[in-house]
N, C-alpha and C positions, 0 to 999 in steps of 0.2 A: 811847488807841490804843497808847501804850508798853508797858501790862499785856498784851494780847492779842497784840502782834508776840512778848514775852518769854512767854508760853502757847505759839504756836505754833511757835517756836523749841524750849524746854528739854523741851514733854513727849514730845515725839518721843526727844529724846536721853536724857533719863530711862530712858524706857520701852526702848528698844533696851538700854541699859546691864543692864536689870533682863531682859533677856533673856538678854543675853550671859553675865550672871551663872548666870541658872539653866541654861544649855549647859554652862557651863565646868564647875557644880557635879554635872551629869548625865553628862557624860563623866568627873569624876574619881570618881563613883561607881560608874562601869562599868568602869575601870579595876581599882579597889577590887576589885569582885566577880572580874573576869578573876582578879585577881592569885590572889585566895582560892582557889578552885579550882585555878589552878594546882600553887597550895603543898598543896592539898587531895589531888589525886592521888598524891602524892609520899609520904603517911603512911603509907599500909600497906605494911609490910614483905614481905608475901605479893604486892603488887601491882607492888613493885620489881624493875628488873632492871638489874645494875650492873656497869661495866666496871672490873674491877680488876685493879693494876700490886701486885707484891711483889716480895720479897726475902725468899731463906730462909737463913738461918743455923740450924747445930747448938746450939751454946752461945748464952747471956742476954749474954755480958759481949760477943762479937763482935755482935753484935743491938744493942745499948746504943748500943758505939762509932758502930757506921753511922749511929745516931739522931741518936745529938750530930754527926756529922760533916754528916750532911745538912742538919740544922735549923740547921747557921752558915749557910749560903747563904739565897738573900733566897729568899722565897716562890711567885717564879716560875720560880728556877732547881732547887726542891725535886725536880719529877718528873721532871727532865730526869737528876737525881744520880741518884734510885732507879734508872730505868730502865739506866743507865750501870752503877753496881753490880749488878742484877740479870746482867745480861751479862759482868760480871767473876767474882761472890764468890756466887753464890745456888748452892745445893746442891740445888735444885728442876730439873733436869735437862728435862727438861718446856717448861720458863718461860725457861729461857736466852736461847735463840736468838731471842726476840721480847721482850727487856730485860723480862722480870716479868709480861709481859703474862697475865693467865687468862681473857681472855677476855669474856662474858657473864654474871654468873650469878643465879639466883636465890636464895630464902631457902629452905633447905632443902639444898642439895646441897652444902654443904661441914661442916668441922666445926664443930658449934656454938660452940666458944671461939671462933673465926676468924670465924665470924658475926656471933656477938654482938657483936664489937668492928668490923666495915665496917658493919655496918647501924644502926652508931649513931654511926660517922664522920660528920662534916661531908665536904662534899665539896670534892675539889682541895684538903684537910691531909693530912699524913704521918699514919702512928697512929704512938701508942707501941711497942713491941715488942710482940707477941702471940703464947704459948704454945702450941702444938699437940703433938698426939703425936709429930708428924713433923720437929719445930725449931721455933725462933721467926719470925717474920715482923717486916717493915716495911710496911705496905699502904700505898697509896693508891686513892681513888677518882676513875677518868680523867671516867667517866661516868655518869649514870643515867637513868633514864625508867621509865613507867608500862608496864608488861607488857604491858595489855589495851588502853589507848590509846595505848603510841608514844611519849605527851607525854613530852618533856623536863623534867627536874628541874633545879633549880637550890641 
């Protein structure tokens, strides 16, 4: 009588456990996929569209200094500098009045060096200095998202 009260007690709780298990492993494989696609939108460069903060400087060696000056500050007070300097020191006339801001842009509409170097930014880092015909740059990336879907990039 002891074997069957212990039968009809544990395979219930077995069997529930062996369920909960394959929920928890079918939700964190749906996650899984979520997340892929997410990241998955975010690849093509033609499919990006990204909110970017600069800083123009004439000369490399004033371009330098703002670099090493920003990058002492901890990581969250980084874009808060940029945009400060943008509104003090930036030669982009343009970008002033709104600390660096450019805007929207896509792949395509600016200069290729300046390109090549945001669309292969991580997002929310400073770059290094970036060379154009028009002065150097300090970018960051505020934002990004998929063109065609909206989705946000992370």
């Amino acid at each position: 009588m002891k074997r069957i009260a212990f039968i009809v007690v544990i395979f219930p709780l077995a069997f529930g456990c062996a369920t909960t298990r394959t929920n928890q492993e079918s939700a964190i494989t749906a996650i899984n996929e979520s997340a892929a696609k997410a990241i998955n939108h975010c690849e093509n460069k033609q499919d990006l569209i990204l909110r970017v903060f600069h800083v123009m400087y004439k000369d490399k060696k004033s371009a330098e200094n703002a670099y090493a000056q920003i990058l002492a500050n901890t990581t969250e007070s980084q874009f808060s500098q940029l945009k400060a300097m943008a509104k003090r020191r930036t030669i982009d006339e343009a970008s002033r009045e709104k600390g660096g801001d450019l805007g929207y842009i896509r792949y395509g509409e600016f200069d290729r060096a300046f390109e090549s170097a945001i669309f292969n930014l991580p997002f929310k880092t400073l770059s290094p200095p970036i060379q154009t015909r028009w002065g150097w740059h300090l970018a960051w990336i505020d934002e990004a998202a998929n063109a065609k879907t909206g989705a946000r990039c992370s």
